[in-house]
N, C-alpha and C positions, 0 to 999 in steps of 0.2 A: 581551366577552372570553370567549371557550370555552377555558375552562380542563381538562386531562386529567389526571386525580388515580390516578394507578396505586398499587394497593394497599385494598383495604377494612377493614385492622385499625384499630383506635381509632385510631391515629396518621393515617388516610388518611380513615375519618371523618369526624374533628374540622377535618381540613385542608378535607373541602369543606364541612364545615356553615360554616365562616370565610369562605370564597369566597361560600358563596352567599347570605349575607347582606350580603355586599357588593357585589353585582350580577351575580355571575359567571353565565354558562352552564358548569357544572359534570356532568363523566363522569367516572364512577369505573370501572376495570378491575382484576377478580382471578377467578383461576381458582378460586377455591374459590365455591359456593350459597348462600353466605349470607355476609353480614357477620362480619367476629371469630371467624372458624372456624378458624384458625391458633393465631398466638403469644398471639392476645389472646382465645382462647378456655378458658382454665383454667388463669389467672396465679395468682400469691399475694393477689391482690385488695387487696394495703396500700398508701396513699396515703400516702408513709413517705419527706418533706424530712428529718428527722431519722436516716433513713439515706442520707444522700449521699452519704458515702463511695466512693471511685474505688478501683477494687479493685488502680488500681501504687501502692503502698504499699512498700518498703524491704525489708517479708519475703515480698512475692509471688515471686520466684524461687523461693527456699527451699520454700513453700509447694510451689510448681506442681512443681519436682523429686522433692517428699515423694511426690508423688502419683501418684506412676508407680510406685512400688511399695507403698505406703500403701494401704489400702479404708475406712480409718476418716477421711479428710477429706473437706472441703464441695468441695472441686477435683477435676477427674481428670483428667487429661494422656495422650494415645494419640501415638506417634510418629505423624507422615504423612508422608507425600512429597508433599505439595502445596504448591509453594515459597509459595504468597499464601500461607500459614499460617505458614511460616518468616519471612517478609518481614512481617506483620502480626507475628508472637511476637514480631521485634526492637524494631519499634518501641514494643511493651507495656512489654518491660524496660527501653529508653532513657528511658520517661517512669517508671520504679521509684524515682523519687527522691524524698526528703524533702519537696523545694522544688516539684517539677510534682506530687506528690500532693497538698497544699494547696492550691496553686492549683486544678486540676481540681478537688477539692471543691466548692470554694467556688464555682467555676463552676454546677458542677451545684446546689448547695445551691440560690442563685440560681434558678435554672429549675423546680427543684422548687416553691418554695414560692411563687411566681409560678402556677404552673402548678394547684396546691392551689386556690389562690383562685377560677382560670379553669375547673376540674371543679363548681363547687361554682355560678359564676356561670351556668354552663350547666346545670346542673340546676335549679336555680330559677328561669329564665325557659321551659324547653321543660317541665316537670312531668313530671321523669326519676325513675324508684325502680328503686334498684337493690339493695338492701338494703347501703345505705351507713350505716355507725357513724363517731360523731362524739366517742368516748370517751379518743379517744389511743390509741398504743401501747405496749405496754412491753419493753423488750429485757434481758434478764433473762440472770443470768448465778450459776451454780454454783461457779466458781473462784474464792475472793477475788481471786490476786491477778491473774488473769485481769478480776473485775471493776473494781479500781484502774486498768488500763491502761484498760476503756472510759471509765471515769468522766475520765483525763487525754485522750483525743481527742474525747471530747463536749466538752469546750473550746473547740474551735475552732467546733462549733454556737454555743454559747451566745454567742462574738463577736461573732457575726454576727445574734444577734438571739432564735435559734431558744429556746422556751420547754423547759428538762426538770427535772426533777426527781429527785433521788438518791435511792431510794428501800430500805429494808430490806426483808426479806421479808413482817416481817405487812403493812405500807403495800402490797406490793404483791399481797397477798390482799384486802388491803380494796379495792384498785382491780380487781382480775378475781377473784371470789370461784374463777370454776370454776379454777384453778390452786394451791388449797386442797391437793392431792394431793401436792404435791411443795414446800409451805412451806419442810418442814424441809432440804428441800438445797438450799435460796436463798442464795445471796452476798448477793444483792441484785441492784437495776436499774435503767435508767433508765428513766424515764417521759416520752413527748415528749404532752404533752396538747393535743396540736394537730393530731399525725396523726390518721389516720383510717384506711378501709378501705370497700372495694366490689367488687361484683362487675362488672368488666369488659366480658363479654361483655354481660350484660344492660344495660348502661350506653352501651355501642357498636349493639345493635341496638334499642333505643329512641331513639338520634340518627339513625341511618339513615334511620328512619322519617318522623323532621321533617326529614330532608333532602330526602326525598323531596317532599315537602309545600312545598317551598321550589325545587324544581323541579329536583334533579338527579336525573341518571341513573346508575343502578346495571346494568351490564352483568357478573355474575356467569359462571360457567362458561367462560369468558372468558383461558385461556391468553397468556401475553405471551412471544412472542419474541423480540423486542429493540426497538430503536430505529431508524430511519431519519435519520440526520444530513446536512442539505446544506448549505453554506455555512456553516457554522460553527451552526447552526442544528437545532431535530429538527421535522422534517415528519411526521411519522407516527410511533404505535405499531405495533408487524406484532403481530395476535394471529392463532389459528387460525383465528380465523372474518374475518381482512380486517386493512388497515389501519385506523385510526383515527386522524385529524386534527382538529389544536386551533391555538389561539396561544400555549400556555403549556403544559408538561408538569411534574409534582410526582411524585418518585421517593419513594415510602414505602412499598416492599416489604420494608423490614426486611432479615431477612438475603441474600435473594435481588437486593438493591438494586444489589451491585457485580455483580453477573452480567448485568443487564440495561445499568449501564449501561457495562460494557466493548463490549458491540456498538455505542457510541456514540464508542470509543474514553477512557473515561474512565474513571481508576483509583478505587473507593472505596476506602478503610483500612476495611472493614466485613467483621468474619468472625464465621462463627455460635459461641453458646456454647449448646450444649444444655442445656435445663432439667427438671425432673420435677416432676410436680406430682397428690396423690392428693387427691382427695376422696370424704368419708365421710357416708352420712345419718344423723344424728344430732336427738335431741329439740332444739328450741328453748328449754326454759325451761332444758336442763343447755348449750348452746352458747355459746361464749366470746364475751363483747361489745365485750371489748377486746383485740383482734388484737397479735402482736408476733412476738419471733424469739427461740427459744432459743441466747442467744449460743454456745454452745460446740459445737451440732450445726449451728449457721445454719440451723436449717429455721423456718420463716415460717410463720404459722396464722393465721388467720383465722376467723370462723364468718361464715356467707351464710346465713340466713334457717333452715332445715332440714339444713343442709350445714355439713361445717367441711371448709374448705381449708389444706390444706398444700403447700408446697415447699422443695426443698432440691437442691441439686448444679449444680454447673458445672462441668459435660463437655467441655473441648476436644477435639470425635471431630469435626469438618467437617459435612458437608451428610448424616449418619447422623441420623435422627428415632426411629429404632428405641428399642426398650426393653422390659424384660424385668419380672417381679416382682421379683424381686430389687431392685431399682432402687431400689424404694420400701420396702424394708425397713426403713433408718434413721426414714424418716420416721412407716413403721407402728408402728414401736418407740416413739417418742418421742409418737404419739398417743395410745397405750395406757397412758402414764406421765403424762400430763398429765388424758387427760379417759375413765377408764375408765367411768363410768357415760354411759348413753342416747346412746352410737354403737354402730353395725350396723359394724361391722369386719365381717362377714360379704358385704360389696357395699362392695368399691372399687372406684371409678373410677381407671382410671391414665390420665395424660397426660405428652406429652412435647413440646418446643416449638425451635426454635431463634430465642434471644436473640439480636440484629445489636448486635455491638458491636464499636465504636473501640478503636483500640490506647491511647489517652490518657485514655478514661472520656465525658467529654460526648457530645453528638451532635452529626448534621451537619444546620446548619438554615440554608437561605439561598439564595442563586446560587452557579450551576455554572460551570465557565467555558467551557460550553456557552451561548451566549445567551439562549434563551427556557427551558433546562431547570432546573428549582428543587429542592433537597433536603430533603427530614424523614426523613432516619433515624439508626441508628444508635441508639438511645434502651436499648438494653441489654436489664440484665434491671430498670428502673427505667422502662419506655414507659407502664404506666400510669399510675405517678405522671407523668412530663412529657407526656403526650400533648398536654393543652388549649393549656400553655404553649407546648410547640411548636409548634404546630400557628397559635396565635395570634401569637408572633413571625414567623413562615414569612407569614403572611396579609398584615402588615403590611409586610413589604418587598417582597411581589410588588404592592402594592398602593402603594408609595411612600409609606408614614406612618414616623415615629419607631416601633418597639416601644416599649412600655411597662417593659423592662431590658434591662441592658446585653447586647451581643448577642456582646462579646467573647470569644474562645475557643471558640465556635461554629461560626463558617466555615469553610467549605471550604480559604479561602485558608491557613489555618493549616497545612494539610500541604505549602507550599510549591510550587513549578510542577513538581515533578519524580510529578505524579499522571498526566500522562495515559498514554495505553497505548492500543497500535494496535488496531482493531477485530478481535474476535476470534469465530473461529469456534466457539472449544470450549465453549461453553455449549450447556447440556443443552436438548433440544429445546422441553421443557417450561420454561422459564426461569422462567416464575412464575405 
């Protein structure tokens, strides 16, 4: 079986290191030179089941309104004219309810900590370092009664299994000393001692490498124009340098997923959320070992070997990658309040990424109702925590075995038959 894996971020990856352990002849196609040069090139690096959380929750309208005239929230809302943005915004709010926010959780919770196990089971059979901590997270919070609210929706974790811990402020000095600095305006936290944290990129081009070694092929530089559909069927990838034919095609281009696969005729629910992401060099013995998120600014830290990673913001601006310093102010601010000693604030890195995310919160992992064409995307701003898991569910159905969990709320089929849409011409030349 010559399988065609478009996409090379973690998520495309992990999909052919699955294939090719399972006999496949496996090609990978992405226009970028390297592996995880994209979204999955300078993520928040946490491996973070205990943020599962689906972001249509009850006060997301309010939120994402606040945010059009607000500069001080984690959202920010740009008018577009681009109806997939209006036609995906509706569908976000119709799942804004009490009852599909639970549920999608719990889906996702599900896939996460599935998927936790499946990073971890892959690192220790290929001898992958990526400068991965194994200390927990802590999601820390300055508001009392800000903190009361997280302590009543980590409830719904702790139902389902997930390990946390309530924590005050000295407890959660004694768990991350470097956050010593700002003790005294602790509410408190929670502590999930099960998460983790890694570096991404380094964790995705160290897999590459055994995939390599495992016999697939990496065709880089490698522009994708769409699809070729015949009989119900796709024949061919069209890239700039030729078609490219297989027996099976796997869409995990992320946010550029539904543009590729509308030249197939087929609608994804997948619109991009811009992310920011700064990293700073910093001494190792002062860098934080236990990653987490300042709940009130939602910006996400991590420390990577020499490096501490941060993110923060979710940009509804479309297929804009741009970004400015400013950007990153919040997050420069809140670095300087947590870990002033041994960072070079003098030499940041800024990044900026577009997140592919469902109007509903989980992703799209399975068959198309294209025949031979298979989906993994969709995975948010949460792709490196579900990468393995997806990617190993995805493996398993093109492959005909049970998954190893429930795969419900997953499929495609979930958004009803009213997805397809005629083959279209207006995708950008460069489609992916």
């Amino acid at each position: 079986m010559k399988t065609i894996v478009l996409g090379a971020g973690v998520v495309g990856v992990t999909t052919a290191y699955y294939l090719a352990k399972a006999g496949h002849q496996v090609v990978v196609i992405d226009r970028q030179s390297a592996a995880a040069a994209e979204t999955s090139y300078a993520n928040a690096g946490l491996i973070a089941p205990g943020h599962s959380f689906t972001w249509n929750s009850p006060r997301a309208p309010k939120l994402l309104l606040q945010s059009i005239w607000r500069k001080d929230l984690a959202y920010r809302m740009h008018f577009s004219l681009d109806p997939r943005f209006w036609i995906w915004g509706l569908k976000f709010l119709r799942a804004c309810t009490a009852g599909s926010a639970r549920a999608n959780t719990l889906i996702k919770l599900r896939l996460c900590r599935y998927s936790q196990a499946k990073i971890e089971e892959i690192a220790a059979a290929e001898g992958l370092s990526y400068h991965q901590y194994k200390k927990g997270l802590l999601y820390f919070y300055r508001d009392p009664e800000h903190f009361q609210q997280g302590i009543r929706n980590m409830t719904l974790m702790q139902e389902q299994g997930q390990t946390i811990e309530i924590v005050d402020a000295r407890r959660c000095v004694e768990i991350e000393p470097a956050l010593k600095p700002i003790e005294s305006k602790l509410a408190g936290a929670i502590y999930c001692p099960n998460d983790g944290s890694g570096d991404c990129n380094l964790f995705t081009l160290q897999l590459a490498e055994r995939c390599r070694r495992l016999g697939v092929e990496f065709r880089f530089e490698t522009p994708i124009l769409g699809l070729e559909a015949r009989g119900g069927r796709i024949a061919a990838v069209r890239t700039e340098k030729g078609p490219v034919a297989g027996d099976a095609y796997v869409l995990s281009l992320g946010s550029f997923s539904p543009i590729v696969a509308r030249s197939a005729g087929l609608d994804l629910p997948v619109y991009p959320v811009k992310g920011f992401s700064l990293t700073l060099p910093i001494d190792p013995a002062l860098a934080p070992t236990v990653g987490g998120v300042d709940e009130g600014s939602l910006v996400a830290y991590c420390g990577m070997g020499d490096r501490l990673r941060m993110t923060a913001t979710a940009d509804f601006s479309g297929y804009d990658n741009s970004h400015r310093p400013e950007d990153f102010a919040t997050m420069m601010a809140v670095a300087r309040e947590l870990f002033p000693k041994g960072v070079d604030f003098s030499k940041p890195r800024y990044w900026s990424c577009l997140r592919p995310m469902t109007p509903d919160g989980p992703p799209i992992i399975g068959a198309s109702p294209i025949a031979n064409l298979w989906l993994n995307t969709g995975q948010g701003h949460m792709g490196w925590t579900m990468s393995c898991g997806s990617s190993r569910v995805l493996a398993d159905l093109m492959l005909g075995r049970q998954p190893e969990i429930a795969t419900a709320g997953l499929d495609f089929a979930r958004y009803g038959n009213g997805a397809a849409a005629a083959p279209s011409g207006d995708a950008p030349a460069r489609a992916a």
